[in-house]
N, C-alpha and C positions, 0 to 999 in steps of 0.2 A: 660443358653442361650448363644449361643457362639455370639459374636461381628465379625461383617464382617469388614476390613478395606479396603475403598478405594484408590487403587492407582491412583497418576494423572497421566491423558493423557499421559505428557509428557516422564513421567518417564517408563509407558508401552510400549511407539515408540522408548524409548533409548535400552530396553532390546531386543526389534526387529529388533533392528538395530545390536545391536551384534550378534545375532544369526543369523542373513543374512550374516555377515559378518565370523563366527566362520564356516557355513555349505557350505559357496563358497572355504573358505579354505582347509577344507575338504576333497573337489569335490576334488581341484584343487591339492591336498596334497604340502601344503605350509603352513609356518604359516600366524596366526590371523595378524602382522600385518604388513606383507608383501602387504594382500589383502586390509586394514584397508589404508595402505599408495598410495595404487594405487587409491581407491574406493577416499580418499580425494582426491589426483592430479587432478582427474578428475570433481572432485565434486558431484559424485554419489550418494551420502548422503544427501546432503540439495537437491538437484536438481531433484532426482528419488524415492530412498527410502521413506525419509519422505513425501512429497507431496503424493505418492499412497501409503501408509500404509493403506489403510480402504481396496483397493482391495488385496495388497502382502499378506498382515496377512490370507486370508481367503485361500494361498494355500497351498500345502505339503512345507515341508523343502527343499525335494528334489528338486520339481519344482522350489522352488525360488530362490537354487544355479546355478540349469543350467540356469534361463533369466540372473541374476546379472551377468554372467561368461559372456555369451551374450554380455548385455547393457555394462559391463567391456571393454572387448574387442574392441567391434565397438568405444567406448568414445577415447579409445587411438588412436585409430586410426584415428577417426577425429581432433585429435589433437596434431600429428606427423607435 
């Protein structure tokens, strides 16, 4: 009988947070932590990502580098 392990919460939102962060770079053809260091400046990480990870997780890849490109974007810019 095979043993299932579970992983915690937190360490499943970390894995989603880099693949949010690996697929926006992607889009955007730059590296990982070009977008890694913008997405902190801004705090798009504790402030956006994590807080809605129950809804982000449930869309395509795709879709959720074009909003973070998005939500990127506008953040800088309210904070020029």
């Amino acid at each position: 009988m095979e043993k299932l392990v579970e992983i915690p919460r937190t360490q499943v939102m970390m894995a989603f947070v880099a693949t949010c962060i690996e697929s926006t770079a992607r889009l955007l053809n730059t590296t990982y932590q070009e977008v890694y260091n913008r997405m902190k400046r801004v705090g798009m990480i504790e402030r956006y990502i994590i807080p809605h990870y129950d809804t982000l997780h449930t869309e395509s890849r795709e879709s959720i580098a074009k909003g973070m490109i998005e939500c990127l974007n506008q953040w800088e810019k309210r904070d020029e």
